[in-house]
C-alpha positions, 0 to 999 in steps of 0.5 A: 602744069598749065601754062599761058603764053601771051605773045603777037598775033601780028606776023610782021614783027622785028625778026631779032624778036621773032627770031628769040621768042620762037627759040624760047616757045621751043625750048619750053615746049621740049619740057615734059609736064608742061601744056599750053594755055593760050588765046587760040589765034593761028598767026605769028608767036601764037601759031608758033606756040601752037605749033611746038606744043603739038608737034611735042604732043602736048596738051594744048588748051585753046581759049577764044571768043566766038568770033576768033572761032572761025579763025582758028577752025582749024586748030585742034585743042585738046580743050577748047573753050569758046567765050563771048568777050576779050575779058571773059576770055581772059577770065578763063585764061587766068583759071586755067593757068598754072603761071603766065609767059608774056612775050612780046605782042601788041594791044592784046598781050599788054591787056593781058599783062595788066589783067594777070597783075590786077587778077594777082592783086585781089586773087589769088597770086600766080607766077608771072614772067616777062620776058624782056626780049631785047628790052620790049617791056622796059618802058611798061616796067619803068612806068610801073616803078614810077606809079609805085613811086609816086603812091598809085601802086602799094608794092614794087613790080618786083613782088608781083612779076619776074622780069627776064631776058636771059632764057635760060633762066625762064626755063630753069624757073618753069622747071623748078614750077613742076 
């Protein structure tokens, strides 16, 4: 099972949160069948990601755009595909995952976030976790209610992602996906 794990690139976040999502990017990396799909950047939780699935001697699939190429030179994937732009990279991402972890991050995880819900409206679905690691996502996840509410949205956020903070949970959910 491929799996993508949307997470910072920013190294100087809140340690609470650097703390327990590299507890969990462990935990799943210890689960036979499961590979990493990710954004291909070696900094913060994505160098971790990288970091727990090659050491476990998985396999890691890196998708960059170009530019973020030379970056990340150093990186060795067991496939690594170089697209031009963000939305491509993002369109790649989507095809090659079996289901989508969101950890904390920034501008580029909650594109992410909204590319995989919009992706799962006119698409087909896959599985889509948040992990709500010390109530991150909790303002994201009540404006999303609120749009259901207010028409902008035809179904509850609860029918097209699975919202979690408790770890154990996630990796029972992963576990039951192999």
């Amino acid at each position: 099972m491929n799996l993508f794990i949307a997470s910072t690139s920013k190294e100087n976040i809140e340690d609470n949160l650097l703390k327990e999502c590299s507890t969990l990017i462990e935990k799943i990396a210890n689960i036979p069948n499961i590979n990493l799909v990710f954004g291909a950047y070696n900094k913060g939780l994505m160098k971790t990601s990288f970091d727990a699935f090659s050491k476990n001697n998985k396999e890691v699939i890196g998708i960059t755009t170009n530019f973020d190429k030379i970056t990340c030179k150093d990186q060795k994937y067991t496939k690594e595909i170089a697209v031009e732009s963000t939305s491509e990279r993002f369109k790649k991402i989507y095809e090659e995952s079996d289901i989508l972890l969101f950890l904390p991050g920034g501008i580029g995880t909650l594109a992410e976030l909204f590319s995989a819900l919009e992706e799962n409206r006119i698409h087909d679905k896959k599985k889509v976790i948040v992990y709500n690691c010390n109530f991150f996502f909790t303002t994201i996840i009540e404006e999303l209610y609120n749009l259901y509410k207010k028409g902008f949205i035809d179904n509850p956020p609860s029918s097209y992602i699975t919202i979690e903070s408790d770890q154990e949970k996630i990796i029972n959910m992963l576990k039951e996906e192999i």
